[in-house]
C-alpha positions as CSV (number, residue, x, y, z in Angstrom):
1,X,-25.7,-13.4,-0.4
2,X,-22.1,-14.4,0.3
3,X,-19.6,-12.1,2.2
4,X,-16.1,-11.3,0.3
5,X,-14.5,-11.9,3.9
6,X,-16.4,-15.5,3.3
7,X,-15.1,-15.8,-0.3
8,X,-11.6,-14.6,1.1
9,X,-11.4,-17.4,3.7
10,X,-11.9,-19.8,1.0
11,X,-9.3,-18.1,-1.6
12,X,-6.6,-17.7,0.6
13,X,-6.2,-21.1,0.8
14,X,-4.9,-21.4,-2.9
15,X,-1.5,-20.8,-3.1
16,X,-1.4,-18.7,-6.0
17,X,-3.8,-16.5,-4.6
18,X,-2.4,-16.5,-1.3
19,X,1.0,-15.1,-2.7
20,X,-1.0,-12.4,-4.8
21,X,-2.6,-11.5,-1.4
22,X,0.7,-11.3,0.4
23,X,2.1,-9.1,-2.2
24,X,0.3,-6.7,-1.5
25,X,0.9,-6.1,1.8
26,X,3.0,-2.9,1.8
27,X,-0.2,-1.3,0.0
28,X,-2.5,-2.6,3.1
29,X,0.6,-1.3,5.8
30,X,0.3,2.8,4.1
31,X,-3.5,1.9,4.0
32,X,-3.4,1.3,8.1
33,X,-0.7,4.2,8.6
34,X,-3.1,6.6,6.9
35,X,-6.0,5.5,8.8
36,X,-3.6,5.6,12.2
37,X,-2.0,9.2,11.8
38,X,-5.5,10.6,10.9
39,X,-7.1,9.2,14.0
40,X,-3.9,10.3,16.0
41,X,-4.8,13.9,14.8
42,X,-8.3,13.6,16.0
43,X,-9.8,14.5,12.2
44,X,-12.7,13.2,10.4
45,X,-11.8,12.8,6.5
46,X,-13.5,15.8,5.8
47,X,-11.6,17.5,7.6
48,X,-8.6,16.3,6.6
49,X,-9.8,16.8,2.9
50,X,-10.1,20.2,3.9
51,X,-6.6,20.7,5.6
52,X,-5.1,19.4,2.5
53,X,-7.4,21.0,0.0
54,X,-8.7,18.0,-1.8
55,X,-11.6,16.4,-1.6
56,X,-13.2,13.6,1.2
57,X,-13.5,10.7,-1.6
58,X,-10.0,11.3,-2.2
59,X,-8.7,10.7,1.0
60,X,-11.3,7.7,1.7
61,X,-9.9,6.3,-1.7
62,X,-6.7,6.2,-0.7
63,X,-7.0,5.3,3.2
64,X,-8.9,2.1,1.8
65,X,-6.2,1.7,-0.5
66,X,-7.9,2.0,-4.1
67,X,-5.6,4.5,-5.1
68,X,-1.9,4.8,-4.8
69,X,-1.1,8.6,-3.4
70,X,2.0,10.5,-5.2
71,X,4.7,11.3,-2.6
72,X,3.2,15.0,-2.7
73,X,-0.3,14.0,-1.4
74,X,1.5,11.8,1.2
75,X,3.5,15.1,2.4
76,X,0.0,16.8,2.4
77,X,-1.1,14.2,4.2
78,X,1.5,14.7,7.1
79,X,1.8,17.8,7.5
80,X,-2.3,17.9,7.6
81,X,-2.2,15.4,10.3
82,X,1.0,16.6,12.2
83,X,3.0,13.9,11.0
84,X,6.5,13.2,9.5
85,X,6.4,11.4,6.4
86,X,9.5,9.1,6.3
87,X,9.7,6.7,3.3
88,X,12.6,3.8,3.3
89,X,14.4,1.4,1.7
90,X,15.0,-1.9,2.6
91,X,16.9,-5.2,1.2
92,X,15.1,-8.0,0.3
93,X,16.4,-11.0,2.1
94,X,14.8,-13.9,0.1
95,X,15.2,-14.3,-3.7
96,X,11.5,-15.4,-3.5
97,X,10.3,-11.9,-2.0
98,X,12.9,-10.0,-4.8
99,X,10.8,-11.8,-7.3
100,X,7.8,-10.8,-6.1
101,X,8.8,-7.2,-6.4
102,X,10.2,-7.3,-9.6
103,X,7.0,-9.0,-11.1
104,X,4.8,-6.2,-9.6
105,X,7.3,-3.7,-11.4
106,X,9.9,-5.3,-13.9
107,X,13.4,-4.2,-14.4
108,X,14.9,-4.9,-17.7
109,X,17.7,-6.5,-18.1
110,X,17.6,-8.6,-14.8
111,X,16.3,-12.3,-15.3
112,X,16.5,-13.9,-11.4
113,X,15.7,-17.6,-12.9
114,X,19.2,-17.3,-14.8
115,X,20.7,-15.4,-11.9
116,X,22.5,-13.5,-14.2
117,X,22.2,-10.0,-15.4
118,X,21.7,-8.8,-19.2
């Protein structure tokens, strides 16, 4: 039976699915701070479930990154953990990485291959 880490190692060699993979980054970085600031606090995800009064699937779905957490679970999350939740903004520096942004969530109006706005 073939591994997806094998699989992965041969994808990520296509372009196309190497900029898919990179886009997602940000989702794998809150994935990893989850998984950090639990292990910081010394809880098991049971635990932690229980500290934020929802379940342990819950919190394994969204430390593996299967389900995007509203900024209210994420707040849960911290204070359940002794944490600060700090959420940012940053400028995008490359047209190509704006682009990438804007294709995972579109704003109308805004057409970057005319550089031009609507």
């Amino acid at each position: 039976m073939t591994k997806v880490k094998d699989l992965h190692r041969g994808w990520i060699k296509d372009p196309r699915y190497r900029a898919e993979y990179d886009a997602l980054e940000p989702e794998f970085q809150l994935a990893r701070a989850l998984v950090a600031a639990r292990a910081r606090a010394g809880l098991t995800q049971t635990e932690l479930a229980r500290r934020m009064k929802t379940s342990q699937s819950y919190v394994a779905r969204i430390e593996s990154g299967k389900v995007r957490p509203s900024t209210a679970a994420l707040e849960r999350f911290a204070r359940a953990t002794g944490s600060r939740l700090r959420i940012s903004f940053e400028p995008v520096t490359a047209a190509r990485g704006l682009k990438s942004l804007l294709a995972a969530a579109p704003v109308k109006g805004l057409d970057l291959d005319r550089r031009r706005n609507n």
